[in-house]
Biopython code that builds the backbone (N, CA, C, O; Angstrom):
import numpy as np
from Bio.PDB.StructureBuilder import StructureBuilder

atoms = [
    (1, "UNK", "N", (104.450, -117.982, -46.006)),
    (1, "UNK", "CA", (104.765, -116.586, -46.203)),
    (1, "UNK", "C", (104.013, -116.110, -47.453)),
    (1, "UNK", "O", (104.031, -116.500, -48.621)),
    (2, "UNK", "N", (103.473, -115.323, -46.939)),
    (2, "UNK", "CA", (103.046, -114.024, -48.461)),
    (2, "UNK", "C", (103.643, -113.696, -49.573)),
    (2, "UNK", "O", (104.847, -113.453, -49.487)),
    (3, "UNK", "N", (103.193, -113.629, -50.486)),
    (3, "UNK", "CA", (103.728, -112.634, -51.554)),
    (3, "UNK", "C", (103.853, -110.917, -50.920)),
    (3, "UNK", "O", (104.746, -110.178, -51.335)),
    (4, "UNK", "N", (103.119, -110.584, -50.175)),
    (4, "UNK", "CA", (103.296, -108.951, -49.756)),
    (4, "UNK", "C", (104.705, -109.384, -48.682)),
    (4, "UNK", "O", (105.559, -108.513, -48.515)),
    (5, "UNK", "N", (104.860, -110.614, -48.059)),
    (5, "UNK", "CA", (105.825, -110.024, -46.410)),
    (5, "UNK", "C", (107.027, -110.941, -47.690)),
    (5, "UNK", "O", (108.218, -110.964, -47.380)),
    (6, "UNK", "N", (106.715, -111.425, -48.645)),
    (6, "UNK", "CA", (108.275, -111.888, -49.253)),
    (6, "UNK", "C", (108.737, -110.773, -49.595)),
    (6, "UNK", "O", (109.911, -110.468, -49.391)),
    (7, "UNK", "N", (107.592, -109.740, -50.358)),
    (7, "UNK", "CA", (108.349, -108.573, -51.281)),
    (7, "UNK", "C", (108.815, -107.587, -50.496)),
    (7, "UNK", "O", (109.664, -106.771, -50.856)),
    (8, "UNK", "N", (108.116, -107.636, -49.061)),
    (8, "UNK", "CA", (109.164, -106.361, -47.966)),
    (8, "UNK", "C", (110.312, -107.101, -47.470)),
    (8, "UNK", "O", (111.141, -106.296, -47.045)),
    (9, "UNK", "N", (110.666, -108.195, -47.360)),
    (9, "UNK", "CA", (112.021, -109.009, -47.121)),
    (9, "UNK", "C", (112.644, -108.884, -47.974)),
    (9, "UNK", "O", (113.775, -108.441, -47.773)),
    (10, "UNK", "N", (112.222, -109.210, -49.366)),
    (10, "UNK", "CA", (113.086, -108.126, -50.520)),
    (10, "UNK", "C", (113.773, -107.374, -50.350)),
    (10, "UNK", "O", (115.003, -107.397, -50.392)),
    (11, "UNK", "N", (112.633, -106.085, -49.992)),
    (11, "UNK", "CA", (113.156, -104.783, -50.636)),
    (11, "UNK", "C", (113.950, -104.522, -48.995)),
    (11, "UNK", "O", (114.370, -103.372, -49.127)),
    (12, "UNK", "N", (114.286, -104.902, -47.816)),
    (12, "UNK", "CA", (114.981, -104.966, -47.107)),
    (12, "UNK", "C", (116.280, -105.425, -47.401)),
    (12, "UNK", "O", (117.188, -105.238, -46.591)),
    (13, "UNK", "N", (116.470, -106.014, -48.487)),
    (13, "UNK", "CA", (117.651, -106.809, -48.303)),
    (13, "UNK", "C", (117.711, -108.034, -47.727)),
    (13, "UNK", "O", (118.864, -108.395, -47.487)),
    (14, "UNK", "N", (116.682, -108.948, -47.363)),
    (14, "UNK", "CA", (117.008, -109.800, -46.716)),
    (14, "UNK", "C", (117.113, -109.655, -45.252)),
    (14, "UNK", "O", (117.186, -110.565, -44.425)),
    (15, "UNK", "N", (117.111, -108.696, -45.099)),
    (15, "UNK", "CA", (117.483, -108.590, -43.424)),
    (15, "UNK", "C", (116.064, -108.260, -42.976)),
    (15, "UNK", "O", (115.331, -107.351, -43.364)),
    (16, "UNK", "N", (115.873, -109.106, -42.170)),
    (16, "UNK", "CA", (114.353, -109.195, -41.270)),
    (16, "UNK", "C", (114.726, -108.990, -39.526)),
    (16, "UNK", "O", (115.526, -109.763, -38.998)),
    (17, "UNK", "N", (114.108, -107.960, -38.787)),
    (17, "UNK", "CA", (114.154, -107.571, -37.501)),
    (17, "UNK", "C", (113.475, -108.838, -36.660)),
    (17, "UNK", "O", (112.561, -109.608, -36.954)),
    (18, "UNK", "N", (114.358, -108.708, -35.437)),
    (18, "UNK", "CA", (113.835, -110.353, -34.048)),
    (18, "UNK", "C", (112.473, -109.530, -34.275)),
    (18, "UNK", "O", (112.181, -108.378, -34.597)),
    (19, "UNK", "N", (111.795, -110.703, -33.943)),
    (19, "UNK", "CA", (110.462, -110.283, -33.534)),
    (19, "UNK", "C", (110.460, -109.701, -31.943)),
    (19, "UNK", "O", (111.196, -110.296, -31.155)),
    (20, "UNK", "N", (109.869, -108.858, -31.570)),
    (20, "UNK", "CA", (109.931, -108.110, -30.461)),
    (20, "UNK", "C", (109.111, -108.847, -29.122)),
    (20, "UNK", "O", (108.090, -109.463, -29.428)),
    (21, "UNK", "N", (109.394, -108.827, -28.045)),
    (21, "UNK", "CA", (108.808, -109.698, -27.045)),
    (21, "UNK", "C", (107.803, -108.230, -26.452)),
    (21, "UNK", "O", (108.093, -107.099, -26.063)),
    (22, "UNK", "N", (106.353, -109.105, -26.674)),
    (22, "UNK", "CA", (105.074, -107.941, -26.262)),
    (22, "UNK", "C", (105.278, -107.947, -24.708)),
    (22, "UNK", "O", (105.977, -108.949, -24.558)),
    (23, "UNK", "N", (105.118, -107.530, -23.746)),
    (23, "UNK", "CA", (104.636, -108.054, -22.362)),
    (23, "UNK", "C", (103.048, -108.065, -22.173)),
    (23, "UNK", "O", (102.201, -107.527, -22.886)),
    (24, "UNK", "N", (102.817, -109.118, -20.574)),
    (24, "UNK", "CA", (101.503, -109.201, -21.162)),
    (24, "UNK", "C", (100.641, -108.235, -19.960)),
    (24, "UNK", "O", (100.904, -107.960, -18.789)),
    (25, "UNK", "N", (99.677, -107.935, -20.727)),
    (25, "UNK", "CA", (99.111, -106.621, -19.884)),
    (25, "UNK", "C", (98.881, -106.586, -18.814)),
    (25, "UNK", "O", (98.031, -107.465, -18.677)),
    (26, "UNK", "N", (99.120, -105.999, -17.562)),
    (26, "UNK", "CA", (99.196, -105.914, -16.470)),
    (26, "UNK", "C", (97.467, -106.415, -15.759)),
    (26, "UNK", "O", (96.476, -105.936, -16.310)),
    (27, "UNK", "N", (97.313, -107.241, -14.717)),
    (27, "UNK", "CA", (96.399, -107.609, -14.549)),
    (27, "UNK", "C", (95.409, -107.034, -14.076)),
    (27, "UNK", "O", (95.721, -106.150, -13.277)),
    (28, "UNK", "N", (94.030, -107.205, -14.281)),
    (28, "UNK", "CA", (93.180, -106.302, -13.877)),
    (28, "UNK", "C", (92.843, -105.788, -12.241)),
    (28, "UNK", "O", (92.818, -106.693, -11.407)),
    (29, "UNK", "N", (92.567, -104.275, -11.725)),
    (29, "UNK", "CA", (93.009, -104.631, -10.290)),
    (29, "UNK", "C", (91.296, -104.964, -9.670)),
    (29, "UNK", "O", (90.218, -104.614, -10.148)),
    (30, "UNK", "N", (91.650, -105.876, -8.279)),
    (30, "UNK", "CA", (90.877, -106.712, -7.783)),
    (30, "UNK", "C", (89.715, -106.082, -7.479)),
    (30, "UNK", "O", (89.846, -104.999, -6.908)),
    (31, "UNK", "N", (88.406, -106.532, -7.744)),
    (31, "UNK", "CA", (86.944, -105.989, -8.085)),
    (31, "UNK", "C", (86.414, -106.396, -6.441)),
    (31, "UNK", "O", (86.480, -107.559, -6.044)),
    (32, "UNK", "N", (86.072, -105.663, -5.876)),
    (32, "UNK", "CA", (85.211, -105.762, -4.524)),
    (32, "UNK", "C", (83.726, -106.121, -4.907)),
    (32, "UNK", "O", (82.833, -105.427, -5.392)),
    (33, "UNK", "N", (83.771, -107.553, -4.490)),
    (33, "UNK", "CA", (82.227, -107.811, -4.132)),
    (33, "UNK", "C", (80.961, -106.577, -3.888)),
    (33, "UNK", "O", (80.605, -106.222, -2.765)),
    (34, "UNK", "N", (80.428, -106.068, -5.081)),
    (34, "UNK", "CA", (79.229, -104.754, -4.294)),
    (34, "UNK", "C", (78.223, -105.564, -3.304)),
    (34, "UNK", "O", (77.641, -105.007, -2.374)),
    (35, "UNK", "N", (78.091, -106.919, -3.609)),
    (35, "UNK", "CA", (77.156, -107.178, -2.248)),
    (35, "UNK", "C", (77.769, -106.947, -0.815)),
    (35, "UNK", "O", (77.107, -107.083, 0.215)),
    (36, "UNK", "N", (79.519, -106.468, -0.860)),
    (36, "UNK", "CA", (79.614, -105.982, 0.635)),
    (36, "UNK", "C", (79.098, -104.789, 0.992)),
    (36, "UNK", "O", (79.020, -104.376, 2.150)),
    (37, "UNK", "N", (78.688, -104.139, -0.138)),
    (37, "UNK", "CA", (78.702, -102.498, 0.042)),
    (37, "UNK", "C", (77.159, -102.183, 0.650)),
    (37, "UNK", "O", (76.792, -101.135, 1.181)),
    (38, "UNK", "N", (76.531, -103.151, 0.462)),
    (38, "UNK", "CA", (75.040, -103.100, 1.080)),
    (38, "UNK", "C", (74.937, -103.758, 2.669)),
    (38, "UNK", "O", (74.016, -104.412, 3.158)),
    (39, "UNK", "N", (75.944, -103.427, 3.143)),
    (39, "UNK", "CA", (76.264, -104.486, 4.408)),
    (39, "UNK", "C", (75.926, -103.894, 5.476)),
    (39, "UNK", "O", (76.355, -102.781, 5.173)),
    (40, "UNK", "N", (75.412, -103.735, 6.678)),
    (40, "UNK", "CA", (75.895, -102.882, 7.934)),
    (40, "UNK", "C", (76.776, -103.166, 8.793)),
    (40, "UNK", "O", (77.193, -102.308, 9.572)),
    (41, "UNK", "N", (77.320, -104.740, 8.799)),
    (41, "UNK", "CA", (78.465, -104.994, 9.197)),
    (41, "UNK", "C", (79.014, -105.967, 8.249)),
    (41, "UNK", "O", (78.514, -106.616, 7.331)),
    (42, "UNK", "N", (80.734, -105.835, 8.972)),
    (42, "UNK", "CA", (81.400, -106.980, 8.558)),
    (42, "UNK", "C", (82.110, -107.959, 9.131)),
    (42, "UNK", "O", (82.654, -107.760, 10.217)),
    (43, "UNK", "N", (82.189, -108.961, 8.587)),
    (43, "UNK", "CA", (83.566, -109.847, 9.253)),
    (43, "UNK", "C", (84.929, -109.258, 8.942)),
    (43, "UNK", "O", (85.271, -108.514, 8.024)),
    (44, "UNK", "N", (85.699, -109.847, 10.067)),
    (44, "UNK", "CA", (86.723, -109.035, 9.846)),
    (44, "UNK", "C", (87.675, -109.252, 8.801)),
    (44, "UNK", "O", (88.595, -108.462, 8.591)),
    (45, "UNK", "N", (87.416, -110.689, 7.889)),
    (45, "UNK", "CA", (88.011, -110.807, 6.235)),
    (45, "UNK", "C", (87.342, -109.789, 5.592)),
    (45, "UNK", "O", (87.978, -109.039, 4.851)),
    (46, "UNK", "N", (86.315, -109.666, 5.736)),
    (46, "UNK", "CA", (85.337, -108.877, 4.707)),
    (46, "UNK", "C", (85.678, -107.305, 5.035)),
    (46, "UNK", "O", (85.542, -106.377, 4.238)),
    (47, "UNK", "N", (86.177, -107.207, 6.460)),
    (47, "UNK", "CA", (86.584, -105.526, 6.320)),
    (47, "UNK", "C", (87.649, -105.195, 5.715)),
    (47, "UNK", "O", (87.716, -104.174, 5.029)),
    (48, "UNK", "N", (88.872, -106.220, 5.931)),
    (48, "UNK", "CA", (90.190, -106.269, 5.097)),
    (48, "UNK", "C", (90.244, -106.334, 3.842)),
    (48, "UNK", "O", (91.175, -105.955, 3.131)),
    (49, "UNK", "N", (89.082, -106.898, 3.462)),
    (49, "UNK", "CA", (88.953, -106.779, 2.124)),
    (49, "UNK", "C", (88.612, -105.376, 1.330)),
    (49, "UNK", "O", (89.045, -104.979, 0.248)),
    (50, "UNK", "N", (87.706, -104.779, 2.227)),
    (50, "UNK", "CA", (87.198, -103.175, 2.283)),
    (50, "UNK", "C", (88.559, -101.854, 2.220)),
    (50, "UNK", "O", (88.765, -100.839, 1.554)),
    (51, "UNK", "N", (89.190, -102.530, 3.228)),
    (51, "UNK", "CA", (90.469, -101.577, 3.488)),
    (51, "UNK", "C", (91.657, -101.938, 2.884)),
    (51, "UNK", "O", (92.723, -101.346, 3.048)),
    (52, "UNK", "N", (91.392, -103.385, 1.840)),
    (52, "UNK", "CA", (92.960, -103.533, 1.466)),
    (52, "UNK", "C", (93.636, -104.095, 2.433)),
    (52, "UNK", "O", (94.851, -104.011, 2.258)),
    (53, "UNK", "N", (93.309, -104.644, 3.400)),
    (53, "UNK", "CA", (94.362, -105.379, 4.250)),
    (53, "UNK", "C", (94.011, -106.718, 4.310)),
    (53, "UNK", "O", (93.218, -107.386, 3.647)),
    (54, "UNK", "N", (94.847, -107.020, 5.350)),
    (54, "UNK", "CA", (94.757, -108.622, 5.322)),
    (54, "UNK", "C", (94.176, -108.868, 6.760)),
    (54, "UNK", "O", (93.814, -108.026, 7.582)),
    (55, "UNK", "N", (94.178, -110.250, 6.853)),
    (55, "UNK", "CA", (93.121, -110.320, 8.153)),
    (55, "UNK", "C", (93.790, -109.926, 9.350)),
    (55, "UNK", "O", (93.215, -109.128, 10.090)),
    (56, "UNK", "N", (94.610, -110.245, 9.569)),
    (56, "UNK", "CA", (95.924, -110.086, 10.329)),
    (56, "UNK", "C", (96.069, -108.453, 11.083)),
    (56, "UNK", "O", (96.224, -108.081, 12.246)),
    (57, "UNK", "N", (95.943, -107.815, 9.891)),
    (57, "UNK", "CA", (96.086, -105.888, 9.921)),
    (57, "UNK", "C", (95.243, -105.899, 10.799)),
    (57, "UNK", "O", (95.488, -105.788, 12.000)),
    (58, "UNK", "N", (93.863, -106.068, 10.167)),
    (58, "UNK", "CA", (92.816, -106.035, 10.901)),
    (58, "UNK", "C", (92.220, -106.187, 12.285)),
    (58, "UNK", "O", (91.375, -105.450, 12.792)),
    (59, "UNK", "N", (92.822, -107.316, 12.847)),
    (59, "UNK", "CA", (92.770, -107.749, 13.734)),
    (59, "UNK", "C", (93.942, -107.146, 14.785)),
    (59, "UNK", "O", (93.852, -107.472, 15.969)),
    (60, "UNK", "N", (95.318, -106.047, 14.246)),
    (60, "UNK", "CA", (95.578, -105.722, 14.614)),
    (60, "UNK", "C", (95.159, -104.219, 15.444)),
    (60, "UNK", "O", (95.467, -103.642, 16.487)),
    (61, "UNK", "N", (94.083, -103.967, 14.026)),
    (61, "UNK", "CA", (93.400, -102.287, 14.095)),
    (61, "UNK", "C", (92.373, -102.464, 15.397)),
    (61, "UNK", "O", (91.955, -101.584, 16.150)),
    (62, "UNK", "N", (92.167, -103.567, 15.409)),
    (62, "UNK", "CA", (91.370, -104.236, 16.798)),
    (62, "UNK", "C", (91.711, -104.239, 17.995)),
    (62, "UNK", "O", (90.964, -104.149, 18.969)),
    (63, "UNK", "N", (93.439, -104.397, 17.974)),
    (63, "UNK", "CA", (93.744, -104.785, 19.395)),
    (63, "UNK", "C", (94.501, -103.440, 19.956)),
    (63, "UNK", "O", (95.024, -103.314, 21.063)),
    (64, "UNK", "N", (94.421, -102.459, 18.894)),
    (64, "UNK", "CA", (95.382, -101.216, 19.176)),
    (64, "UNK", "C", (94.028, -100.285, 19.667)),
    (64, "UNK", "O", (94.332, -99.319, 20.367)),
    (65, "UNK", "N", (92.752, -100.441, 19.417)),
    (65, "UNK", "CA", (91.928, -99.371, 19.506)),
    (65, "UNK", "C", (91.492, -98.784, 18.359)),
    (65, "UNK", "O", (90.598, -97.960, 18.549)),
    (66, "UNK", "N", (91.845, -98.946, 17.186)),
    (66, "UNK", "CA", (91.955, -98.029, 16.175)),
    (66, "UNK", "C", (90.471, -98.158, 15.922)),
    (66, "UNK", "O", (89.638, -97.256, 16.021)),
    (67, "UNK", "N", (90.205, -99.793, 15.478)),
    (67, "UNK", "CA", (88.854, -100.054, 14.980)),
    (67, "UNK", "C", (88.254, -100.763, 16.168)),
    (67, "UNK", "O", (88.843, -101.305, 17.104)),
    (68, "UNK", "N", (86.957, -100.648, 15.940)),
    (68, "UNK", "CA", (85.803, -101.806, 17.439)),
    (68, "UNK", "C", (85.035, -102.505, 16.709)),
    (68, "UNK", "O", (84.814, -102.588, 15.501)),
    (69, "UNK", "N", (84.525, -103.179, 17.980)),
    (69, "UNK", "CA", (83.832, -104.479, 17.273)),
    (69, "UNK", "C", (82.450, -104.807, 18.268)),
    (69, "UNK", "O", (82.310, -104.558, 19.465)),
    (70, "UNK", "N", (81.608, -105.380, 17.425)),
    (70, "UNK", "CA", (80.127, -105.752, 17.874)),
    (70, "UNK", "C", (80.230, -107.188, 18.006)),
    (70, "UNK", "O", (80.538, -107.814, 16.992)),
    (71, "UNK", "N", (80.062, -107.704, 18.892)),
    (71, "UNK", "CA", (79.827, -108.953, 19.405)),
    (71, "UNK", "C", (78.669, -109.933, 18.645)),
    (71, "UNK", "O", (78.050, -110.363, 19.618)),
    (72, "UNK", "N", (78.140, -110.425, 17.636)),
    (72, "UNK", "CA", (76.795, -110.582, 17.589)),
    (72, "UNK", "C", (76.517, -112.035, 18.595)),
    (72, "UNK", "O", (75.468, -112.203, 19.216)),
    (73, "UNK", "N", (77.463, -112.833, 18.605)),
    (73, "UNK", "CA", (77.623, -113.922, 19.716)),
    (73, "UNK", "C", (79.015, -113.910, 20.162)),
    (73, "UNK", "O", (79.729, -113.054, 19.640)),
    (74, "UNK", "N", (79.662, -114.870, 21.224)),
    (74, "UNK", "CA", (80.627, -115.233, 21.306)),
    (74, "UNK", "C", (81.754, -115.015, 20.321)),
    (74, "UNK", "O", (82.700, -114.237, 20.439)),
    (75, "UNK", "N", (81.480, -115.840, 19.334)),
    (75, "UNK", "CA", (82.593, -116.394, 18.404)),
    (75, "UNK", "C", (82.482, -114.841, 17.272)),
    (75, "UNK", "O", (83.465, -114.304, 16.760)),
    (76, "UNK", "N", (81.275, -114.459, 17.133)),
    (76, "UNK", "CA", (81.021, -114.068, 15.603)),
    (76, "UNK", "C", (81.089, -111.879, 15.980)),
    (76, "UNK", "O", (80.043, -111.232, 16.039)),
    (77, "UNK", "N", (82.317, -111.301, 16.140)),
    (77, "UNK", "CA", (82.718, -110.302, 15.947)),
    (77, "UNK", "C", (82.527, -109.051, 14.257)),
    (77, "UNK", "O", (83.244, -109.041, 13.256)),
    (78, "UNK", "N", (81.839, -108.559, 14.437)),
    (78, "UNK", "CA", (81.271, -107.632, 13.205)),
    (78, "UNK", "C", (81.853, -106.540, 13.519)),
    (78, "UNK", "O", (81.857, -106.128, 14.680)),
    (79, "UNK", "N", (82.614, -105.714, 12.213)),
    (79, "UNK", "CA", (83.115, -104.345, 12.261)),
    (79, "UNK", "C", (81.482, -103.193, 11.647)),
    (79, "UNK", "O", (81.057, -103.289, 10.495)),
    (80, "UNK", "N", (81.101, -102.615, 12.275)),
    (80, "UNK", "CA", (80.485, -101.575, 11.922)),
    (80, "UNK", "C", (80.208, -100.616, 10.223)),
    (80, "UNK", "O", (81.032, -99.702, 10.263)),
    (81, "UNK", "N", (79.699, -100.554, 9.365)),
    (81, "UNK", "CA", (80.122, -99.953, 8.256)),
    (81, "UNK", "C", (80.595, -98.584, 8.424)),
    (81, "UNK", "O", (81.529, -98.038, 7.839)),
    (82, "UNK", "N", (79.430, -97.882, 9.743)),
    (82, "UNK", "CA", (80.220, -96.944, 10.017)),
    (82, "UNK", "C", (81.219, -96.578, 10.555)),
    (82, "UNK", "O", (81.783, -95.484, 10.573)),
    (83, "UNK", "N", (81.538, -97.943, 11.205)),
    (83, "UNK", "CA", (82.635, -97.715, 12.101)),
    (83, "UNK", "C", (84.115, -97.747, 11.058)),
    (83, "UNK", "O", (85.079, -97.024, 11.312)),
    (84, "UNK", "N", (84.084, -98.760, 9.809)),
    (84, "UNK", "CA", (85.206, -98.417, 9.114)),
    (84, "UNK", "C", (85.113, -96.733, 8.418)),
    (84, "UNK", "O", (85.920, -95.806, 8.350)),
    (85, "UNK", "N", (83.948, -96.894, 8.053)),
    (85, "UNK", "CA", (83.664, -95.113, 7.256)),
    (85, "UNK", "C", (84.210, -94.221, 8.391)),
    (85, "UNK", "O", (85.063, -93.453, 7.946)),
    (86, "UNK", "N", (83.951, -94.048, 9.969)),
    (86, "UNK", "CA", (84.879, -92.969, 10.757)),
    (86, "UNK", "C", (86.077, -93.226, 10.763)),
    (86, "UNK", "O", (86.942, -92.373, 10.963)),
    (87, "UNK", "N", (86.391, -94.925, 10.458)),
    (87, "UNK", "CA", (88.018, -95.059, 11.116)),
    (87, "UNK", "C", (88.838, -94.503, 9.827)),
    (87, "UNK", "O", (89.972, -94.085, 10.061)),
    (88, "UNK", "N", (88.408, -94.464, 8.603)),
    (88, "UNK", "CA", (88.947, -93.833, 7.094)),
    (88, "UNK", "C", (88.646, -92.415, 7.461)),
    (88, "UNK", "O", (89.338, -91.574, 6.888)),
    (89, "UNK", "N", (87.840, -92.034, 8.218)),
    (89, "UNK", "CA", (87.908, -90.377, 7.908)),
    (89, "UNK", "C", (88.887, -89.952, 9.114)),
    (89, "UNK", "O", (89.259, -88.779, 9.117)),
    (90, "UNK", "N", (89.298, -90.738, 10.055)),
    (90, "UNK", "CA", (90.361, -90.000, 10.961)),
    (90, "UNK", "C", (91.779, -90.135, 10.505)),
    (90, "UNK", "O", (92.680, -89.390, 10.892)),
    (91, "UNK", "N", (91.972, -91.369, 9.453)),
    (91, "UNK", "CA", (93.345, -91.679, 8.773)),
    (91, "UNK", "C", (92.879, -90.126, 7.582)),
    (91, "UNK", "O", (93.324, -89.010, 7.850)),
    (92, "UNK", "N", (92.509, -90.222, 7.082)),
    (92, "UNK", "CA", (92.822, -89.128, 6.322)),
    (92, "UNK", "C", (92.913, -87.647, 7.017)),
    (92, "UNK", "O", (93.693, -86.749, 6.697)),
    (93, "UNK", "N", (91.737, -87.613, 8.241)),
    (93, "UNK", "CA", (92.149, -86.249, 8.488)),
    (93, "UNK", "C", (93.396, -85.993, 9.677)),
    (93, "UNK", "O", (93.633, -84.867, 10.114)),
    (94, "UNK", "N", (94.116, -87.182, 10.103)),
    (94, "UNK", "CA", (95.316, -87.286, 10.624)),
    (94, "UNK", "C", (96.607, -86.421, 9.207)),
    (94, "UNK", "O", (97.142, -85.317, 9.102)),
    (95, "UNK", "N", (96.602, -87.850, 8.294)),
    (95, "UNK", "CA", (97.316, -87.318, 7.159)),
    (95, "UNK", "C", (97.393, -86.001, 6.802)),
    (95, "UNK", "O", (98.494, -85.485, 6.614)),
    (96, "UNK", "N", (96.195, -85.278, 6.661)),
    (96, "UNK", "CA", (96.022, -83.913, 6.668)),
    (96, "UNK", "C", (96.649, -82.697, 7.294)),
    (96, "UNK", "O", (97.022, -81.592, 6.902)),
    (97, "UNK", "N", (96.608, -83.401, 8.503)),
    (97, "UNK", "CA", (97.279, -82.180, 9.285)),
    (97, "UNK", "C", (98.469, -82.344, 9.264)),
    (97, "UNK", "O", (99.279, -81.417, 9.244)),
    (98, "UNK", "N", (98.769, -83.601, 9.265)),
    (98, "UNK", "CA", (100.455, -83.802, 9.242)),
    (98, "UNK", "C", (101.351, -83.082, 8.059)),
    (98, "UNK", "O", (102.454, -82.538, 8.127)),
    (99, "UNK", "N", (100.332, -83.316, 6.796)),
    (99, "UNK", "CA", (100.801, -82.531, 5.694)),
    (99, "UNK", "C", (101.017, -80.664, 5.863)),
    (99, "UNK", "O", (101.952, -80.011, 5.400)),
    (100, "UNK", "N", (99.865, -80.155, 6.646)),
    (100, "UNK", "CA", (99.473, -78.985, 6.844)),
    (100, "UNK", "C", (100.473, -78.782, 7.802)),
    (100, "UNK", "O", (100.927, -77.686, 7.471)),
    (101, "UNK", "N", (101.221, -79.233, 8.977)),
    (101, "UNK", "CA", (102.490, -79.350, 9.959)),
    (101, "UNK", "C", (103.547, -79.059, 9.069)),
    (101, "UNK", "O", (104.448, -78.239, 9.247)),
    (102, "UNK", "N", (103.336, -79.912, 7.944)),
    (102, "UNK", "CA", (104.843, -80.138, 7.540)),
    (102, "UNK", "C", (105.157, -78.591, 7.266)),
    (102, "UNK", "O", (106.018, -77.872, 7.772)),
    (103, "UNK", "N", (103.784, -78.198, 5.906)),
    (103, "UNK", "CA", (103.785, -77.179, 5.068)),
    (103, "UNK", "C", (104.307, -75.727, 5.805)),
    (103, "UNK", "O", (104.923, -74.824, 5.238)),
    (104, "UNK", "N", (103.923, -75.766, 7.091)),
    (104, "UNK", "CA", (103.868, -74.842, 8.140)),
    (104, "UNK", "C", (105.296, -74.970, 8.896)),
    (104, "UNK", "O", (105.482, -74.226, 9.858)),
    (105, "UNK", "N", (106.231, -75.804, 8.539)),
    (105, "UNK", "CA", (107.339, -75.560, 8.935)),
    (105, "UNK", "C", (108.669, -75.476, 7.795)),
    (105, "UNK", "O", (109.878, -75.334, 7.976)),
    (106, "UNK", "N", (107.965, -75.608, 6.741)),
    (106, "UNK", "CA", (108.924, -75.010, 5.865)),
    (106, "UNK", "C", (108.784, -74.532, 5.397)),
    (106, "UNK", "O", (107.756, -74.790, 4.771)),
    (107, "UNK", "N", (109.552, -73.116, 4.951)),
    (107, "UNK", "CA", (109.927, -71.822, 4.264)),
    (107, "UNK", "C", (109.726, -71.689, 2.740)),
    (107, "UNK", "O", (110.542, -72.352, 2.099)),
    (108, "UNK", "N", (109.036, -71.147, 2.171)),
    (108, "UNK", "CA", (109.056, -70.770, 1.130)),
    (108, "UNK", "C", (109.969, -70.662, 0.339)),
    (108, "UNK", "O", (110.620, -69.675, 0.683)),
    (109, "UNK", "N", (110.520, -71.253, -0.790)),
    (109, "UNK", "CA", (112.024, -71.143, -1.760)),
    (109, "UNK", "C", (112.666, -69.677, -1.760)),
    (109, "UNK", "O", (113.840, -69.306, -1.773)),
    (110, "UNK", "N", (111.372, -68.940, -1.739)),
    (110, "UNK", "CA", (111.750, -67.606, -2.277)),
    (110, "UNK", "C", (112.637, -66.818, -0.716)),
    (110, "UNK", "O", (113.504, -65.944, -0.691)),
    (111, "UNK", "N", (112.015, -67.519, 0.351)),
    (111, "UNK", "CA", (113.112, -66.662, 1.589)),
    (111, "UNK", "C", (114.048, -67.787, 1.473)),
    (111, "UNK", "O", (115.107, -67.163, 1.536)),
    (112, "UNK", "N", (114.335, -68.851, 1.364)),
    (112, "UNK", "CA", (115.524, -69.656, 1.865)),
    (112, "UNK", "C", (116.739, -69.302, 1.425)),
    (112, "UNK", "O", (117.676, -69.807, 2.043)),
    (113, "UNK", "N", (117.000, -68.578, 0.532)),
    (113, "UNK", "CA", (118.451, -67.743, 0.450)),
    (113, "UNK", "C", (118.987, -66.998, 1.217)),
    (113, "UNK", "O", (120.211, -66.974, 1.339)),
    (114, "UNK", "N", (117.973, -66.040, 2.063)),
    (114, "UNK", "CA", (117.778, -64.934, 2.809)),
    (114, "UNK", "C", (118.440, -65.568, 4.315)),
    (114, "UNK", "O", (118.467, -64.862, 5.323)),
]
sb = StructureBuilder()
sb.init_structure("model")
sb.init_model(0)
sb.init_chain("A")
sb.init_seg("    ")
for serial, (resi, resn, name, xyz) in enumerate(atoms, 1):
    if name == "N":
        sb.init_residue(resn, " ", resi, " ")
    sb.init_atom(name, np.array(xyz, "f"), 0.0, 1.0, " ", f" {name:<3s}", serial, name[0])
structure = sb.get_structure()
């Protein structure tokens, strides 16, 4: 101990505060490979990885229609870059309207008294 942190324990009285528990900083969020971003296709880990999902999702977005797939052989199935870039622009412009539905069926604060 110091001569400076004895003389503020001093002039405290003796009474010294718990030391406080820091938390530790929240972890950094997960960095996407840019060599996918130069891709024209993907595997379907590598699209889940694109969209945040897991392989699983993916393969579900597959069997519903949502997303398609290029054959390059048998075994080896590639998602399109454009094909995820349209399948993100119909989730958002779905969302859109749904929001624009909602907005369009409810009343303004100012009549709902009325």
């Amino acid at each position: 101990m110091n001569e400076l942190t004895a003389a503020l324990i001093e002039a405290l009285g003796g009474r010294v505060a718990e030391p406080v528990a820091v938390p530790d900083p929240p972890p950094p969020p997960p960095q996407i490979d840019r060599r996918l971003e130069a891709k024209l296709a993907y595997t379907i880990p590598e699209a889940g990885e694109l969209l945040g999902l897991c392989r699983a999702s993916v393969y579900k977005l597959i069997a519903s229609g949502e997303l398609s797939t290029v054959n390059l052989s048998e075994r080896a199935p590639r998602i399109l870059r454009q094909e995820l870039e349209e399948f993100l622009q119909r989730k958002a412009n779905a969302a859109r309207d749904r929001r624009a539905m909602v907005a369009a069926t409810l009343r303004p604060r100012s009549l709902r008294s009325q």
